[in-house]
N, C-alpha and C positions, 0 to 999 in steps of 0.2 A: 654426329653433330654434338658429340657431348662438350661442353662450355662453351658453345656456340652464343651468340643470339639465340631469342626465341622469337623475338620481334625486328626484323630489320627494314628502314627508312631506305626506300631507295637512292633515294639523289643523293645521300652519305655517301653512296658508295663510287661515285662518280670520283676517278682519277685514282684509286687507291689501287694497293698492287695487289697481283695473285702471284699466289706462289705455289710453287709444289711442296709435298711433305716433305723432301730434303732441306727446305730453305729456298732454294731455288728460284729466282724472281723469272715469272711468263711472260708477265706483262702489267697493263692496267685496266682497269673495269672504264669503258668509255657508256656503258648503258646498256639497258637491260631490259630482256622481253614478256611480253605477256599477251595473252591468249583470251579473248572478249568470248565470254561464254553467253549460251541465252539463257531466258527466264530468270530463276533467283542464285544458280551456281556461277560464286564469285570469279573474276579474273584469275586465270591460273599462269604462274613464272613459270614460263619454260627456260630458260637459259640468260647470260651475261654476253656482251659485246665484249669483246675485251682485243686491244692493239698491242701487239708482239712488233716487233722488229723484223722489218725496216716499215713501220708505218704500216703496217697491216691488220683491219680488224678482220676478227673468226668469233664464231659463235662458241661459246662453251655450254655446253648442256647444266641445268644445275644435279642429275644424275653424278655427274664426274665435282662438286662440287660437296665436300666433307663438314667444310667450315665457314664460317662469316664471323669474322673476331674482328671487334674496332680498330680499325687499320688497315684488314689484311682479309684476302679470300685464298682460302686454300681448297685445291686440286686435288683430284689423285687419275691415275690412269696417261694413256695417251690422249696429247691434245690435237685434235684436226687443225691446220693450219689453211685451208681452205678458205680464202676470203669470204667473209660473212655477207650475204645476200637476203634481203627481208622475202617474206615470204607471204603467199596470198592468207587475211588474217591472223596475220601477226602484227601487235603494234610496239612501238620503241617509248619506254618509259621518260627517259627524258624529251627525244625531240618530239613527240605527238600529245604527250599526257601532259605532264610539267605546264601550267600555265593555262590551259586547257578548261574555256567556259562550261561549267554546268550547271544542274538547277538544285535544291535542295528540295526535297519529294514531300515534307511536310508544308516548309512553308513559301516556297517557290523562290525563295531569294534563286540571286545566281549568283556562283562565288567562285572563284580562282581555284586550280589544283597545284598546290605547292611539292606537294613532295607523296609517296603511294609506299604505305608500309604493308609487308608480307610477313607472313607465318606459317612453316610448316608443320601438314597436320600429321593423323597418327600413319597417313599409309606412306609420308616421304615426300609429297607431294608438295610444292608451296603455293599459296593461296594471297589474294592480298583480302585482308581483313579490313584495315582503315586508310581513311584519306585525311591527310594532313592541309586544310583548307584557307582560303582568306576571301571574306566580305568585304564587299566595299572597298573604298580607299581607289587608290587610282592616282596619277599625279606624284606629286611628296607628300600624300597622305596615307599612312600604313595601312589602315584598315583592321577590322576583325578578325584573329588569327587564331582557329580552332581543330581537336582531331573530332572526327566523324566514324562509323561505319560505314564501311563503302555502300553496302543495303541502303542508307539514307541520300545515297546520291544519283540521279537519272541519267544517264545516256554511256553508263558505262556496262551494260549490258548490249547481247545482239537480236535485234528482232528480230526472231526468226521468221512469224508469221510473214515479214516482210523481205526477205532474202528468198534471192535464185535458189535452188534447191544445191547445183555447183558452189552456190559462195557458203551455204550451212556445210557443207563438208568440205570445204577447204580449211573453215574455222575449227574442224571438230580435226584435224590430219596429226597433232600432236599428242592428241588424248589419249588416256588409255581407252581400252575397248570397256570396260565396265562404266567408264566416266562418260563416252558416247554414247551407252546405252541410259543410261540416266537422262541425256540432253531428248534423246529420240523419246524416251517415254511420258516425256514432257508436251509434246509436238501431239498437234491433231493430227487425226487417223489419214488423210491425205497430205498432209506434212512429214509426217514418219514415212509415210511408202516412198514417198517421192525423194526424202534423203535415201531410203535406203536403196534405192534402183539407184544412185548414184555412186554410192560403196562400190567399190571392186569383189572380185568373191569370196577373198581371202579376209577381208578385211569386214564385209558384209557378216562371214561364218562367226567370227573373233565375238562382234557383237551378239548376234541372234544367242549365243551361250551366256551373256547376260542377261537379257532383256527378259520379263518374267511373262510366265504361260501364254497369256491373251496375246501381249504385243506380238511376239514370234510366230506364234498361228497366223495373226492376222495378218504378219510381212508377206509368210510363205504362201497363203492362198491366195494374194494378189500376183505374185509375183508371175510373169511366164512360165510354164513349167519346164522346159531347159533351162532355165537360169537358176531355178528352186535349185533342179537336180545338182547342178552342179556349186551352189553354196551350200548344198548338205554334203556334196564330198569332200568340202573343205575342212568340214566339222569335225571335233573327235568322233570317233563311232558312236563311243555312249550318249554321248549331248545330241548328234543326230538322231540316236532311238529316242534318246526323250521325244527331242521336236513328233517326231515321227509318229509317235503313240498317241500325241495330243492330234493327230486330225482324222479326220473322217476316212473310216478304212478304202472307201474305192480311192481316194486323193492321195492317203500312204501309197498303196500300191501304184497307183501310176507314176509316182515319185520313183518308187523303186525300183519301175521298169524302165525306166529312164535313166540307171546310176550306172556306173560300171559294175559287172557282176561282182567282183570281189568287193566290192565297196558294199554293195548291196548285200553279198552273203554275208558279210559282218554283220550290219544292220540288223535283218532278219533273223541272226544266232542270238544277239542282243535282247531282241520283243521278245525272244521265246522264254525270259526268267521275268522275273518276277523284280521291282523297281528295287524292292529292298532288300535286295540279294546282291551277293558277291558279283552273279553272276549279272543285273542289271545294273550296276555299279560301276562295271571293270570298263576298261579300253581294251580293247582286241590289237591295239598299236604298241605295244610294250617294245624296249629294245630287248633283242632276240639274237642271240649268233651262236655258232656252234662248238665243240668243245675245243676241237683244233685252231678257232680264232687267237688271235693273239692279244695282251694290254692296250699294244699301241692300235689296235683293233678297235677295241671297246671306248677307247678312251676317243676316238677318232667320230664313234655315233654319241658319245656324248654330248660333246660338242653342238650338234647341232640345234643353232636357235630356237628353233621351231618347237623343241621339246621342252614343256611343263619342268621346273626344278625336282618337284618331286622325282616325277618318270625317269629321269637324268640324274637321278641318284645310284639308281642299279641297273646292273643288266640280267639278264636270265638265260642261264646255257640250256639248248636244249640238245636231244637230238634230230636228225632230219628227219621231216622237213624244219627249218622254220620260221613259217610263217604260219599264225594259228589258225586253228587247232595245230599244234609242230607234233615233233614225236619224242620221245620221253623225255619229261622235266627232269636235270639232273640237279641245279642248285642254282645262287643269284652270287655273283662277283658288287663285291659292293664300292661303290664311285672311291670312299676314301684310302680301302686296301688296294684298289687299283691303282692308285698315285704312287703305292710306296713301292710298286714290282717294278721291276726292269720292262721296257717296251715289248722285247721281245718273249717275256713268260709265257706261257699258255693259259687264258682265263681258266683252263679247266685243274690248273694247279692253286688257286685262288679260290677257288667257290666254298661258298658257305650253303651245307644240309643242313644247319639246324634249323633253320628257317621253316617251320611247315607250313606250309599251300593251305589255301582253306578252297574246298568245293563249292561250285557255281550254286547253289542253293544256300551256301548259310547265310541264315537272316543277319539283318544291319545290326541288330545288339551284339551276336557273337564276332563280326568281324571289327566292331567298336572295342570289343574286351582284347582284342588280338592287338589291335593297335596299342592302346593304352597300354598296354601287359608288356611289351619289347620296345616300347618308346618307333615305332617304325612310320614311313612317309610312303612307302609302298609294300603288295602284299600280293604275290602269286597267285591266281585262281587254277587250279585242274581240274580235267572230268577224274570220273572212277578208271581209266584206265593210265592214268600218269601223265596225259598230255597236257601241255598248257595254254590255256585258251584265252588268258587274257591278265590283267593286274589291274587293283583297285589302289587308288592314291588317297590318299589323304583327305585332298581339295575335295573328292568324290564325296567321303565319307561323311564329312561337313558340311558340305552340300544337303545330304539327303539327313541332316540331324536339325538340319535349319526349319521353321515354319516354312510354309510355300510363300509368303508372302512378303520372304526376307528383302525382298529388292527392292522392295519399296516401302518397305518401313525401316530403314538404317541411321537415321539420324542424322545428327550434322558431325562432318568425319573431320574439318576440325579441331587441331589438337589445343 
């Protein structure tokens, strides 16, 4: 976003063009969305209307969205042309907000919404910050024309206390999973269960890995215990030991005995180190292929969504088996020297041994010193016999250098 805006008035943007970074005209901005959040976390912009040719509006995400320069919105990526469709809790900035009675929370006036300016903060995200207002007036009379903090205005927030527990998670479907987890930790103790028995399981696990000690206990021992089991198989391994270490051992175990065995034997290899160790750090899910795999191999598990950037950095040859504990670690092909091989090399003509492994026991300083020391985003674990059992990431690493109490004392993120 560099010379972008840092502040942008939405209703400006109404009729102006987008373009792609060739120049390229898409189309034109017809309006723009946002996402009524509860409690004190402001309205979040998820995307642009915008009408393409022949008369067709499509949602553009503000993710594919580089710039907002007076004039002009620039793109980057493929656009979906998919006819734009509103969606449950979503609202449209010009036709629902724009005009729109509310009250002023200090002194009760009620006053018009003219226009809803956004700012994105440090994680990319945009937020709307202020409302550009007007008192009074009515008729041919102008009225009082002022900006505000959105904070200072009422009903652009969602009660949640008051909402089906269906309409809180439809509201929350665009959010990130840390951003959901903030919403639910806000929420009374039967308000958070009740959203989260509404989650699907994939989307349920995403959160439970934000949300901090108490909340996550308190979801899984409500929850069913087939449903428990199987939003802990959705988990990374590690983040499910965590959960898993924090309850009452007959409750872990029955959880356990409930999981798929492989899922479960992970689990279980996990408890058995120690939290600030490599080895209770690591993921037992690392990509793993064998020496005869090929680039377009490797390149092919990268890919998939589902994997952490870091994780998706490298791969690890081993030999068979592997799936961990595999059989001997030989070295890690790294994402960027994979790009420059030909499809068909063999990772095992690519791999980088300078890389030393660090053993499932060393403590968080020394694999913090490993990091630091080779600038790295992942880091092979081995037992004492060469195999490899798992890899610690970054996020992990950071994770456990944080207070326990990071998640809820972060501040306003806000740029």
């Amino acid at each position: 976003m560099t010379g972008a805006a840092t502040r942008v008035f939405l209703a400006r943007l109404s009729g102006i063009g987008v373009f792609d970074p060739n120049g390229d005209q898409v189309g034109k901005v017809r309006d723009a969305i946002v996402v009524l959040r509860t409690g004190s976390n402001p309205p979040r912009l998820t995307g642009l209307v915008v009408e393409v040719q022949p008369r067709r509006r499509i949602f553009v995400p503000m993710t594919k969205v580089t710039a907002v320069d007076t004039g002009q919105v620039i793109v980057t990526g493929a656009v979906n042309l998919r006819r734009f469709e509103q969606r449950a809790g979503e609202t449209l900035v010009t036709a629902e907000l724009l005009d729109r009675s509310v009250g002023l929370l200090e002194s009760g006036d009620r006053v018009a919404i003219l226009d809803v300016a956004v700012e994105q903060s440090r994680t990319t995200d945009w937020y709307v910050t202020q409302l550009f207002i007007r008192r009074g007036g009515g008729g041919f009379r102008r009225g009082e024309r002022f900006v505000v903090d959105w904070s200072e205005v009422g009903g652009l927030s969602l009660p949640a206390a008051d909402q089906s527990a269906e309409s809180l998670v439809a509201s929350l479907a665009t959010m990130r999973p840390a951003d959901v987890a903030t919403v639910l930790h806000d929420l009374s103790p039967k308000r958070r269960l009740e959203a989260a028995r509404e989650l699907d399981d994939e989307r349920l696990a995403d959160v439970l890995e934000e949300l901090p000690e108490d909340d996550r206990v308190e979801i899984v021992s409500m929850l069913e215990a087939e449903r428990a089991a199987d939003v802990l198989e959705e988990m990374d391994p590690d983040d499910a030991a965590d959960l898993i270490s924090e309850l009452p051992p007959e409750q872990a175990e029955a959880l356990l005995g409930r999981m798929e065995p492989d899922e479960a034997d992970d689990i279980r290899r996990l408890l058995s180190y120690d939290d600030f160790s490599a080895g209770g750090m690591m993921t037992t899910e690392p990509i793993v292929l064998a020496a005869d795999a090929t680039v377009a191999d490797a390149l092919a598990h990268i890919r998939n969504k589902d994997l952490s950037p870091a994780l998706a950095s490298q791969v690890y040859v081993t030999r068979a088996p592997t799936e961990t504990p595999t059989g001997k670690y030989l070295g890690v092909a790294h994402f960027q020297g994979l790009l420059r091989e030909p499809p068909g090399t063999l990772v095992s003509a690519v791999l980088d041994t300078s890389l030393v492994p660090v053993g499932p026991d060393s403590p968080l300083s020394s694999v913090t010193r490993t990091f630091a020391a080779y600038n790295l985003v992942a880091l092979p674990v081995v037992d004492e016999n060469g195999r490899l059992l798992g890899a610690v990431t970054v996020d992990d690493v950071v994770d456990h250098m944080l207070p326990e109490d990071w998640r809820e004392n972060d501040g306003d993120d806000r740029g």
